[in-house]
C-alpha positions as a Markdown table, in Angstrom:
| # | Residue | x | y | z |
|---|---|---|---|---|
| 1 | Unk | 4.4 | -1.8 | 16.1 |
| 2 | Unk | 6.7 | 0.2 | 18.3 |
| 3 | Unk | 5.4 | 2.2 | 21.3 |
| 4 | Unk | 4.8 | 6.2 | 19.8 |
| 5 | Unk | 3.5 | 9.6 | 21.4 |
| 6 | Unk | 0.0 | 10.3 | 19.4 |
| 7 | Unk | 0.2 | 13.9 | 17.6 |
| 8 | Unk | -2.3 | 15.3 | 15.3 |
| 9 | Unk | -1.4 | 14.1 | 11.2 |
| 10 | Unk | -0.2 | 18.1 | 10.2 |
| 11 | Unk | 3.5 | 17.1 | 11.8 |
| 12 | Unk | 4.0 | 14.5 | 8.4 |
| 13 | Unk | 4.5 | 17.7 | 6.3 |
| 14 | Unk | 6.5 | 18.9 | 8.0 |
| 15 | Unk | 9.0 | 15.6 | 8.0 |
| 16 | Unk | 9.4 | 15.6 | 4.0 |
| 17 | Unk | 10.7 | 19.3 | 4.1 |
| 18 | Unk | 12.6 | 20.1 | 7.2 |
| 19 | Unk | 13.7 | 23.6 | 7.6 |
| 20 | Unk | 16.8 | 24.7 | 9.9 |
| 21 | Unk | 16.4 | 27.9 | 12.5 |
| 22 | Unk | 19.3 | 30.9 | 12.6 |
| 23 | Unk | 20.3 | 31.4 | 16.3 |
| 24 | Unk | 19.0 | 34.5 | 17.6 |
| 25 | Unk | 21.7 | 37.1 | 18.5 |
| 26 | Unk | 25.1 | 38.8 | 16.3 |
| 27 | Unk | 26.3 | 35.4 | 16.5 |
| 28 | Unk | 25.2 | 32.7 | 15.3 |
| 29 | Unk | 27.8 | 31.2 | 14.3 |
| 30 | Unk | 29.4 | 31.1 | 17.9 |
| 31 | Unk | 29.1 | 27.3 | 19.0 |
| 32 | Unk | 28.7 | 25.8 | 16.1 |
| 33 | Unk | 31.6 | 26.4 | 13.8 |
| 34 | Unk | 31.3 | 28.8 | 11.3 |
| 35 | Unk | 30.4 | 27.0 | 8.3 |
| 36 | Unk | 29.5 | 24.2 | 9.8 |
| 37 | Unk | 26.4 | 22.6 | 8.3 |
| 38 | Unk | 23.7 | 22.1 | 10.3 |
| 39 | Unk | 21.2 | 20.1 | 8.6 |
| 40 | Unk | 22.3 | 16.4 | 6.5 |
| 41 | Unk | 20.7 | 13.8 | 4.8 |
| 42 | Unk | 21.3 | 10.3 | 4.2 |
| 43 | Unk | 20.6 | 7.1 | 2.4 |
| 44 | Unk | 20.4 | 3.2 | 3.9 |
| 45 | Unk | 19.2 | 0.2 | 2.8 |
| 46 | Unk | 15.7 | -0.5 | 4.1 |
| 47 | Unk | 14.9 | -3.9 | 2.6 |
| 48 | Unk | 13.3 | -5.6 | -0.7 |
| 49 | Unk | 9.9 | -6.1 | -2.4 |
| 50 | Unk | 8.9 | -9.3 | -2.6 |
| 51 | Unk | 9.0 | -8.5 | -6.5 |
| 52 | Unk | 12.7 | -7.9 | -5.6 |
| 53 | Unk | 12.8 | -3.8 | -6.0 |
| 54 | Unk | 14.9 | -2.0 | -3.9 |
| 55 | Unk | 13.9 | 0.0 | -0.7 |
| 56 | Unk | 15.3 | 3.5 | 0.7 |
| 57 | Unk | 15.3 | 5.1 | 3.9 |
| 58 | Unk | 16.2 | 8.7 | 3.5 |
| 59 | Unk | 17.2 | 10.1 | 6.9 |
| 60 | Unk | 16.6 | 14.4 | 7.6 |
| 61 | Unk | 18.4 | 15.7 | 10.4 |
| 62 | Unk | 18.5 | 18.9 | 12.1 |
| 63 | Unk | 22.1 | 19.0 | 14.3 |
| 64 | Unk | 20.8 | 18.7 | 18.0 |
| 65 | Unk | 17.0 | 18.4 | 16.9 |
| 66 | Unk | 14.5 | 16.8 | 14.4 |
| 67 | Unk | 15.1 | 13.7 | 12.8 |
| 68 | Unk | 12.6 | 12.5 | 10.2 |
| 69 | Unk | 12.8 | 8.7 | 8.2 |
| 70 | Unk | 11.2 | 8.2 | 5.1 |
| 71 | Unk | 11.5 | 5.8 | 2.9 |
| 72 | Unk | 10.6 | 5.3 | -1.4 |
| 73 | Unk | 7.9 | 2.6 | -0.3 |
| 74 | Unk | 4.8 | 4.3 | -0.5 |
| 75 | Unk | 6.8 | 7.6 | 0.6 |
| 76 | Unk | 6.0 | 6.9 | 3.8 |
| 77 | Unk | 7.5 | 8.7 | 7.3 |
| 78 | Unk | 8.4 | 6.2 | 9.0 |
| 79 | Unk | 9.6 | 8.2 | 12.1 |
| 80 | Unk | 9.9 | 11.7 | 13.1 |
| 81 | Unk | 11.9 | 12.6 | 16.3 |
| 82 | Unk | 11.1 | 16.0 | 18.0 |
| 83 | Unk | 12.5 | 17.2 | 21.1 |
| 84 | Unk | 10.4 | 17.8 | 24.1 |
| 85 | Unk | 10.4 | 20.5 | 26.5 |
| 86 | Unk | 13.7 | 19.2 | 27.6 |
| 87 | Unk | 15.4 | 18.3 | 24.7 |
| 88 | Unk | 15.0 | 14.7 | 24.6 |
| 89 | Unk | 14.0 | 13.6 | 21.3 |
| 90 | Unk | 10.6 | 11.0 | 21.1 |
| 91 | Unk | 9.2 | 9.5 | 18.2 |
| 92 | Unk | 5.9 | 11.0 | 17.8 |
| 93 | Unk | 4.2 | 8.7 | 14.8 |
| 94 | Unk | 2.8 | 5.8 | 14.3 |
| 95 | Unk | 4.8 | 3.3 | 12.3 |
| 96 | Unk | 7.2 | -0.1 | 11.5 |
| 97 | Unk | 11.2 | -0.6 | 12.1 |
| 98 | Unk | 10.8 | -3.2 | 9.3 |
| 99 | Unk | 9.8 | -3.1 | 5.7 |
| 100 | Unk | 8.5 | -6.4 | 6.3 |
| 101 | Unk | 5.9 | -5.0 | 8.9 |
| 102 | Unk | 4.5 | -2.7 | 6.2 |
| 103 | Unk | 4.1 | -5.6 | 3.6 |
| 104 | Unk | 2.4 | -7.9 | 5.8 |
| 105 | Unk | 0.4 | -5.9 | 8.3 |
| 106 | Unk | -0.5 | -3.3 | 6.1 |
| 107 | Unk | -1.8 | -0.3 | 7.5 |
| 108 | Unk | -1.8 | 3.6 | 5.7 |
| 109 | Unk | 0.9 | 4.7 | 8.4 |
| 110 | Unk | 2.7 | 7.6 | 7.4 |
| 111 | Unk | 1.8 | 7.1 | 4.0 |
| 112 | Unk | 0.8 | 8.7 | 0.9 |
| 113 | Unk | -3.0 | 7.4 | -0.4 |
| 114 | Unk | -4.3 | 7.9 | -3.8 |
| 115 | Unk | -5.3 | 8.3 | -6.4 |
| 116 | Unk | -8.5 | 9.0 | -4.3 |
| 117 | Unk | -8.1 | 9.6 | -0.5 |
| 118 | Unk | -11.5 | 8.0 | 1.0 |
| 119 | Unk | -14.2 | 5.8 | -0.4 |
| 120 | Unk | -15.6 | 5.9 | -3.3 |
| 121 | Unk | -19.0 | 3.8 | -3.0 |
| 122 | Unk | -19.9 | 0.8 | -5.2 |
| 123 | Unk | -16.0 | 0.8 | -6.4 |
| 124 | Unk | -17.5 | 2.9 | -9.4 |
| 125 | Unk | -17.2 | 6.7 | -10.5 |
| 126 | Unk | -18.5 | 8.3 | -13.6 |
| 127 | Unk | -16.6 | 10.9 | -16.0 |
| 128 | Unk | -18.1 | 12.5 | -18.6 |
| 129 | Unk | -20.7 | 10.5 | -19.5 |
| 130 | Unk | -18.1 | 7.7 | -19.0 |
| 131 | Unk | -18.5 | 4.7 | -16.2 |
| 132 | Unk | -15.0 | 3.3 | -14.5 |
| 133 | Unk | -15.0 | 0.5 | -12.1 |
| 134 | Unk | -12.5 | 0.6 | -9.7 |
| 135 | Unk | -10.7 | -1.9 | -7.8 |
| 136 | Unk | -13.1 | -3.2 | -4.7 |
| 137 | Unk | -11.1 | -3.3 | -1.6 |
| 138 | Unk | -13.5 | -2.1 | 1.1 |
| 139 | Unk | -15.9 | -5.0 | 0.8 |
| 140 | Unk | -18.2 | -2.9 | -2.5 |
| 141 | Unk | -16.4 | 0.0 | -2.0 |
| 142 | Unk | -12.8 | 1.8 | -3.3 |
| 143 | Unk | -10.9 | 3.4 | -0.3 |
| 144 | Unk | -7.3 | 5.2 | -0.5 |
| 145 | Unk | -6.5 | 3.9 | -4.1 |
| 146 | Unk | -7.6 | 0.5 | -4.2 |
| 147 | Unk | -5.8 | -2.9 | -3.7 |
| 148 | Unk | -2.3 | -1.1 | -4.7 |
| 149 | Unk | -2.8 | 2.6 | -4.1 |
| 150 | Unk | 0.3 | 4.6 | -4.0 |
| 151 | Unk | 0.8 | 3.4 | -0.5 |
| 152 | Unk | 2.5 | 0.2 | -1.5 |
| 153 | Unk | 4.4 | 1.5 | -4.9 |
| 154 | Unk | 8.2 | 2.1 | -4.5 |
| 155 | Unk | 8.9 | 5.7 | -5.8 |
| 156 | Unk | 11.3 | 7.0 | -6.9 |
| 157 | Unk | 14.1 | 9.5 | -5.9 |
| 158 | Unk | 14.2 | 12.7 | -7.8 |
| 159 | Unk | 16.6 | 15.1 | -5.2 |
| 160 | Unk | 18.5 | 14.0 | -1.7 |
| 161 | Unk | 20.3 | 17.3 | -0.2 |
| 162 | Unk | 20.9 | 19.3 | 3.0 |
| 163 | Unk | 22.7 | 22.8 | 3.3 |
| 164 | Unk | 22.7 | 24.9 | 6.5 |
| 165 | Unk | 18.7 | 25.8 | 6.0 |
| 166 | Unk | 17.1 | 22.7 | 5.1 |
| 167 | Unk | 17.2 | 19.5 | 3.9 |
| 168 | Unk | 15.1 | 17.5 | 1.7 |
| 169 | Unk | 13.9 | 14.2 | 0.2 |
| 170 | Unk | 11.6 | 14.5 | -3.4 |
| 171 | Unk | 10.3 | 11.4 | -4.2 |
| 172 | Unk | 8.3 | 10.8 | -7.4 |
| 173 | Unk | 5.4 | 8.2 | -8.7 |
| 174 | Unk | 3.4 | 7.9 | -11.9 |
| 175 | Unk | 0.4 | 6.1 | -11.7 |
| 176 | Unk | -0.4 | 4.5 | -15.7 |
| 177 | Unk | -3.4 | 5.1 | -16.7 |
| 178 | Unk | -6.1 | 2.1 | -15.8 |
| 179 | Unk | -4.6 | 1.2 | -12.5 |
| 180 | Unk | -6.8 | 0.0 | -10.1 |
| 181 | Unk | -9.6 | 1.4 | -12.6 |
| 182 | Unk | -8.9 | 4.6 | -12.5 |
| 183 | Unk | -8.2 | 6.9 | -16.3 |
| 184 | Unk | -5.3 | 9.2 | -17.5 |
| 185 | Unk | -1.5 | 8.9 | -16.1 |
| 186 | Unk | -0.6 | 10.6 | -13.1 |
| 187 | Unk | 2.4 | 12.0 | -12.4 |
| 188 | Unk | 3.3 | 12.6 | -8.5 |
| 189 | Unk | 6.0 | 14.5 | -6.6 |
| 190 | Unk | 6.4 | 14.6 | -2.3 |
| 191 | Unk | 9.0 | 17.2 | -1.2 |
């Protein structure tokens, strides 16, 4: 794991959807180019699945500021770069350079959980009348989705873009109905 700056959780929303800030004054434009877009997006390679599926990183960036990386593997933000007082930019999460880092070390870093984020005792709920075991993976218990929670599916990409304002990444999951126990399909979206 690399060496990171600890900041409370509520920065993470903030990575998916990056908004750009107008220069105060008549001019904004002035130093910048008038025209000249300020936020982009890209797209890299990030590695396989051991089943062989491809893995994204998405790339946000702010010119002269934020930087967040996510990538289609559990939609997870893999780093987001802030600048400090001084305008040196840190890494301020938790998380892996490697796709292989997330496979075999696990971990919910920067991730999205689910269906169910928490434990559910005895791996068991009931629903109208209705019992459904879940997948134990906290000794009896469920926790964050079970043995493949949303956190290790690879998503997929629904929009990449970047104007002047913002730029985005929406990444989308639908979880079938009976995995890891749980009933009904459900369709996700992260923006």
């Amino acid at each position: 794991m690399r060496g990171t700056t600890p900041i409370n959780l509520v920065l993470a929303a903030l990575a998916i959807t990056m908004f750009g800030c107008k220069e105060k004054g008549p001019s904004s434009a002035q130093g910048r180019g008038a025209g000249k877009q300020t936020m982009s997006v890209s797209k890299e390679s990030f590695g396989q699945t051991p089943e062989g599926r491809q893995v994204d990183l998405y790339t946000l960036a702010r010119a002269g500021g934020m930087k967040a990386r996510i990538i289609n593997y559990g939609a997870i933000l893999v780093s987001l770069e802030v600048p400090d007082r001084n305008g040196k930019l840190a890494d301020v999460t938790l998380g892996y350079d490697r796709l292989d880092d997330y496979l075999k070390r696990g971990g919910l870093f920067g991730a999205v959980v689910g269906r169910y984020a928490n434990r559910i005792g005895g791996a068991k709920f009931v629903l109208d009348g209705v019992e459904y075991p879940l997948a134990p993976n906290n000794r009896p218990n469920h926790i964050h989705g079970g043995r493949k929670g949303f956190d290790k599916a690879v998503w997929m990409l629904e929009d990449l873009k970047a104007d002047d304002h913002q730029a985005a990444v929406k990444l989308s999951y639908v979880s079938q109905d009976g995995e890891e126990g749980y009933p009904g399909n459900l369709a996700c979206s992260v923006t």
